[in-house]
C-alpha positions in Angstrom: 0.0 0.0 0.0 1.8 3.2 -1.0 -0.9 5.5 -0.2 -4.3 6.2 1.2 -5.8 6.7 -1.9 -4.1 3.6 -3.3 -5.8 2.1 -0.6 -9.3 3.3 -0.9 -9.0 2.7 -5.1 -8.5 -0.8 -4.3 -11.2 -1.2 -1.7 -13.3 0.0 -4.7 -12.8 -2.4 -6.7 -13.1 -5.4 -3.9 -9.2 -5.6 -3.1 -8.4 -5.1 0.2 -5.5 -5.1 2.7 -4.2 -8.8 3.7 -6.6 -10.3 6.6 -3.0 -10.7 8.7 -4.7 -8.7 11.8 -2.0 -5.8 11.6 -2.2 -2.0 11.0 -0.2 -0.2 8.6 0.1 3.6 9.0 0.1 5.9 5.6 0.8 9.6 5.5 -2.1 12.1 5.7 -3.4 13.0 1.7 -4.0 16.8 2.9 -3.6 18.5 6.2 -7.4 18.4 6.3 -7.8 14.5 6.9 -6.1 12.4 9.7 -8.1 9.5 11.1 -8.3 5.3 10.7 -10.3 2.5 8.2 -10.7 -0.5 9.5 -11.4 -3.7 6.5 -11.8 -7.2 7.5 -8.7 -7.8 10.0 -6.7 -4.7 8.8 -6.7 -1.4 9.5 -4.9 2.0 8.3 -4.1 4.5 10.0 -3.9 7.8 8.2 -2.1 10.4 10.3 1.3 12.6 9.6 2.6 11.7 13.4 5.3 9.3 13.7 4.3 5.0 12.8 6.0 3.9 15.6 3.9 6.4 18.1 0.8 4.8 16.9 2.0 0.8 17.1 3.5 1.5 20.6 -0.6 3.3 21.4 -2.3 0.8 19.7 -0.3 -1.6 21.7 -1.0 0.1 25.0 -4.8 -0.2 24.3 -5.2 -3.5 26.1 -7.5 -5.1 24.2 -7.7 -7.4 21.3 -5.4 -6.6 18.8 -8.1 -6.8 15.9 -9.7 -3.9 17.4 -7.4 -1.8 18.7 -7.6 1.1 16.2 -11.0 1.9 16.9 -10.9 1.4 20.4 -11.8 4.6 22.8 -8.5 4.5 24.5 -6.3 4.8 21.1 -8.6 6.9 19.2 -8.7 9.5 22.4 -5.1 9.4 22.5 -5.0 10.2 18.7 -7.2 13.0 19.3 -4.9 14.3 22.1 -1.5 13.7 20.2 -3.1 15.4 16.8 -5.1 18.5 18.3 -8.6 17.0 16.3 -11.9 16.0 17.3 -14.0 13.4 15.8 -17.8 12.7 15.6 -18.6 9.2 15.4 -17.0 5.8 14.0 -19.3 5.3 10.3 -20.0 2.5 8.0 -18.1 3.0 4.4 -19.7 1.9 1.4 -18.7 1.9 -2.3 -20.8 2.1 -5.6 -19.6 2.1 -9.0 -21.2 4.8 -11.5 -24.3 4.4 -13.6 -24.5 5.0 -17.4 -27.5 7.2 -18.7 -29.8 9.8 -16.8 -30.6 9.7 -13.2 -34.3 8.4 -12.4 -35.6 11.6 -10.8 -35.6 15.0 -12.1 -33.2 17.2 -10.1 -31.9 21.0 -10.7 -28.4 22.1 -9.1 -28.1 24.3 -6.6 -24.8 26.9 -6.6 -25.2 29.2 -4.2 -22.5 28.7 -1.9 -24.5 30.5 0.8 -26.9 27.3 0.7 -26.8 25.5 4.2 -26.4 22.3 2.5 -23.0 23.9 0.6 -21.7 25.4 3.5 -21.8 22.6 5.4 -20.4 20.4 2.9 -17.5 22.7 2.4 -16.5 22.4 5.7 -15.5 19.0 4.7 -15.3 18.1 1.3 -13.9 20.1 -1.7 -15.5 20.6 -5.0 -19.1 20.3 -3.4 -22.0 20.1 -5.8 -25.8 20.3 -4.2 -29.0 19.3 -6.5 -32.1 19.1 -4.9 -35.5 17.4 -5.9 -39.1 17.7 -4.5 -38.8 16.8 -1.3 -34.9 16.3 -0.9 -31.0 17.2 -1.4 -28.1 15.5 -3.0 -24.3 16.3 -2.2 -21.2 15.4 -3.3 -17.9 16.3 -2.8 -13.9 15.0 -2.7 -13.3 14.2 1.1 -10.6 11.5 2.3 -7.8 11.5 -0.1 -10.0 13.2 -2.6 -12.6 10.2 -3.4 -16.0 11.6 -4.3 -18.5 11.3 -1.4 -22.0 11.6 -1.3 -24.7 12.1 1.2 -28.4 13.3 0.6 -31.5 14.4 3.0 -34.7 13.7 3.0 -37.8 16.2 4.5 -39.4 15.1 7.3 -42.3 14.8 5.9 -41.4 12.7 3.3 -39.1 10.1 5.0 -39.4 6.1 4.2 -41.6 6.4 1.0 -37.9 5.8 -1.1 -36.8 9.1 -2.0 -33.5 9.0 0.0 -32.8 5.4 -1.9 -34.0 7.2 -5.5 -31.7 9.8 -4.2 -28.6 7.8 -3.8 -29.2 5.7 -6.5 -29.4 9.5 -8.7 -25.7 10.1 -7.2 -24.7 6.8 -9.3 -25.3 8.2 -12.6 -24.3 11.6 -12.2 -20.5 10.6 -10.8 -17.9 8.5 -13.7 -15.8 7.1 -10.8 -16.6 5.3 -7.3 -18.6 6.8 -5.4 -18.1 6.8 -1.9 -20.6 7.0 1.5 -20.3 7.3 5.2 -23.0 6.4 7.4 -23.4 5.6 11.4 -24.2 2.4 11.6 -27.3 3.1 14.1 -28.8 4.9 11.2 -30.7 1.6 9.7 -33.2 3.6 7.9 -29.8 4.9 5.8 -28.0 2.2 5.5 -30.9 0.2 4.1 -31.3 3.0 1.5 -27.7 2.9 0.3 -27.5 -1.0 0.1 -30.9 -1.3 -2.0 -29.4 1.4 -4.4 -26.7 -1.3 -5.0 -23.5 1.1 -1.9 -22.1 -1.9 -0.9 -20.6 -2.2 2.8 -16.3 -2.8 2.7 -15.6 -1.3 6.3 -15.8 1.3 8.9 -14.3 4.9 9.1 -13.0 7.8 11.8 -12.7 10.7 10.8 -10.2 13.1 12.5 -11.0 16.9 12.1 -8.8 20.1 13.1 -10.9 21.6 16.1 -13.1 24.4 15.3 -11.7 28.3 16.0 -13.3 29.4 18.9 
């Protein structure tokens, strides 16, 4: 593995990291980014600090080896050695692109002042917004610049399939993977994104640089 996005282009395309139980540490793809993925019995760590600080923590964490890099005790100490805060451990799923139109009629939005641009912005680059009757659709280059996606859905209009229609939209309008994050309590989500053919191939952390006070 010579780099994170070497890493995450092979996920894409179903090869992964040997199942040896280890943990290989890359360098960061932009100041932006630190954190860890975890794939069946490997994890990366993707952080600028030195490798041998984060084999000695992981080490330290006292508890099985398999899950160490996602465990409380390493990930606070990341946190503390790095300066960055974190939300919440998600699910990361893959999709390849869709030939042809997408299924539901959608008009872009490009105001930047848009809530749903601003907060994209604050962590993807190259954010796009569309919006259809009823919902929004994002995407943007976040972790070692793989497109990302993520949509919402009104209140009002939740679990009659417009976030899956949604989702499955993002497909055709990308020509590369495209990538999702999702906490795994959020079923209802998850569901969407596997029926619209996002399969699961691991779990993310993202670390973020604290926000100025």
């Amino acid at each position: 593995m010579k780099s994170l996005r070497d890493v995450l282009d092979a996920a894409a395309l179903g090869v992964f990291p040997p199942a040896d139980g280890r943990t290989t540490v890359v360098a960061q793809h932009s100041p932006r980014d630190a954190g860890v993925l975890c794939f069946t019995a490997h994890s990366v760590v993707f952080t600028d600090e030195d490798p041998e600080w984060v084999h000695e923590t992981l080490a330290a964490a006292e508890c099985d080896a398999l899950s160490a890099s996602m465990n409380p005790r390493f990930l606070a100490a990341f946190m503390e050695r790095t300066g960055r805060t974190a939300e919440t451990v998600d699910a990361m799923l893959v999709a390849a692109p869709l030939p042809g139109e997408p299924p539901l009629p959608l008009r872009e939005i490009e105001d930047p002042g848009h809530p749903r641009v601003a907060y994209a912005r604050h962590r993807r680059d190259d954010v796009r917004v569309w919006a259809a009757d009823g919902g929004v659709l994002t995407t943007g280059r976040g972790i070692a610049g793989r497109l990302e996606v993520s949509v919402e859905v009104d209140e009002g209009l939740r679990q009659r399939g417009l976030g899956r229609a949604l989702v499955a939209a993002a497909r055709h309008l990308a020509d590369e993977p495209l990538w999702a994050q999702i906490a795994p309590g959020n079923a209802r989500s998850v569901r969407a994104f596997q029926s619209a053919g996002y399969r699961p191939v691991g779990s993310e952390i993202l670390l973020s640089a604290r926000p100025a006070r």
